[in-house]
C-alpha positions as CSV (number, residue, x, y, z in Angstrom):
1,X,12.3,-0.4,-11.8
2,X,13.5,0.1,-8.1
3,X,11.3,-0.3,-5.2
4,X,12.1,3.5,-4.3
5,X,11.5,4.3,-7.6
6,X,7.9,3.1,-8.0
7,X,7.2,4.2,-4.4
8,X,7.8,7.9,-5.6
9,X,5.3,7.8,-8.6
10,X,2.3,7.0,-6.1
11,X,0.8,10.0,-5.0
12,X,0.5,10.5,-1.3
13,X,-1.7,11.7,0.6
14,X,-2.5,11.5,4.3
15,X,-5.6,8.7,5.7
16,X,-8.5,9.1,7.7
17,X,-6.1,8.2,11.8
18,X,-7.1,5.4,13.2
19,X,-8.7,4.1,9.9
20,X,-7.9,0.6,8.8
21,X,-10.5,-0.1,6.2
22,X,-8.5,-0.7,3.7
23,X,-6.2,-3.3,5.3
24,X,-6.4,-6.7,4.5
25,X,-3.6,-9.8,3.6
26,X,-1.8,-8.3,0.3
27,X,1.3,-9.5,-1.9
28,X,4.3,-8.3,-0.8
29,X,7.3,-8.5,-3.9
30,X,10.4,-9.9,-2.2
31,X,12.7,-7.2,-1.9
32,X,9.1,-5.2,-0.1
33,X,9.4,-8.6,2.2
34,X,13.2,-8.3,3.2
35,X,12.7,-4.6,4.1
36,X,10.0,-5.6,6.8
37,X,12.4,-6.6,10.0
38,X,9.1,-8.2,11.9
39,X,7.7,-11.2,9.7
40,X,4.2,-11.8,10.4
41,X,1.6,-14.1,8.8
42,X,-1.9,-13.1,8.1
43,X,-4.0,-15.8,9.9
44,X,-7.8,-14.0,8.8
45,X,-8.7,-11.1,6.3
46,X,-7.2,-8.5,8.7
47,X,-3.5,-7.7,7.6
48,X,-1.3,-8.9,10.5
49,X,0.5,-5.6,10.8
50,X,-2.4,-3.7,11.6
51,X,-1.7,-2.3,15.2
52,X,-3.7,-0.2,17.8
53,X,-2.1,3.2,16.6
54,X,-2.0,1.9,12.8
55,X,0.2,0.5,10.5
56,X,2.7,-0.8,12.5
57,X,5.3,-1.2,9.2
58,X,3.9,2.4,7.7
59,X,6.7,3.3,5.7
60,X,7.8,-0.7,4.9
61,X,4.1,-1.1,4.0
62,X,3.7,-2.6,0.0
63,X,2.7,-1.4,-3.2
64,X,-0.6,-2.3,-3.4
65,X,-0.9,-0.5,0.3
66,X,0.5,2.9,-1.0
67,X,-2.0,2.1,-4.5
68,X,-5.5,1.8,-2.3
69,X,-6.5,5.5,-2.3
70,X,-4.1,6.9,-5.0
71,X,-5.8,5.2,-8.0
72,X,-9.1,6.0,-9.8
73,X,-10.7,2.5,-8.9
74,X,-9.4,2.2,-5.9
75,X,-11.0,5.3,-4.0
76,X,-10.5,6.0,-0.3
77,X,-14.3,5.3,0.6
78,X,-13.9,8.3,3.3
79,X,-12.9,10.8,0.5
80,X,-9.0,10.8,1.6
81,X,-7.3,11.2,-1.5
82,X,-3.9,12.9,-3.3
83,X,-3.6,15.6,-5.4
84,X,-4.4,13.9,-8.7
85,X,-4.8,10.3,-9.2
86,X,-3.5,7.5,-11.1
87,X,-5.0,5.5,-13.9
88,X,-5.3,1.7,-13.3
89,X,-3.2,1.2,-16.5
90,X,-0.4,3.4,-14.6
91,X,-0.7,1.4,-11.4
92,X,-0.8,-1.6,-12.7
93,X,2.7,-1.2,-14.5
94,X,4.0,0.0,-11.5
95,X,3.2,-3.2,-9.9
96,X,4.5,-5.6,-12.8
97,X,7.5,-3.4,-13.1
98,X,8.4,-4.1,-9.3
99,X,6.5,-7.7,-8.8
100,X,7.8,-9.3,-11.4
């Protein structure tokens, strides 16, 4: 599966501005990693790409990014959420299908 590909089977939906709960040091799968033009590494729990207005690689940002908040288990904890969810099973293929 194509990276553009699984990125269209995650539900959007729009987060809570200025929120960065969710953001910590995640796995990116190398073609997510040559897409992001700024290569930063994480040096605490804090993802390195979190900026003052946000995500400063938003629409580069990885799977597992786009899966917090569009998965059953892994529920916005301020109630943002999509339009229906995914199952972990779902996700998870998404993620092997793309990581490898």
């Amino acid at each position: 599966m194509k990276l553009d590909e699984a990125r269209k089977m995650i539900p959007e939906f729009t987060c809570k501005k200025g929120c960065h709960d969710c953001c910590g040091p995640v796995p990116f799968s190398k073609e997510e990693w040559s897409r992001v033009p700024d290569k930063r590494k994480a040096t605490s729990l804090t993802c390195p790409y979190v900026g003052e207005k946000g995500c400063d690689i938003y629409e580069e940002r990885p799977l597992m990014c786009r899966l917090f908040g569009a998965v059953e288990d892994l529920k916005c904890p301020h109630g943002c959420a999509p339009l229906f969810f995914l199952n972990w099973r779902n996700a998870q293929e998404i993620l092997r299908q793309v990581m490898g």
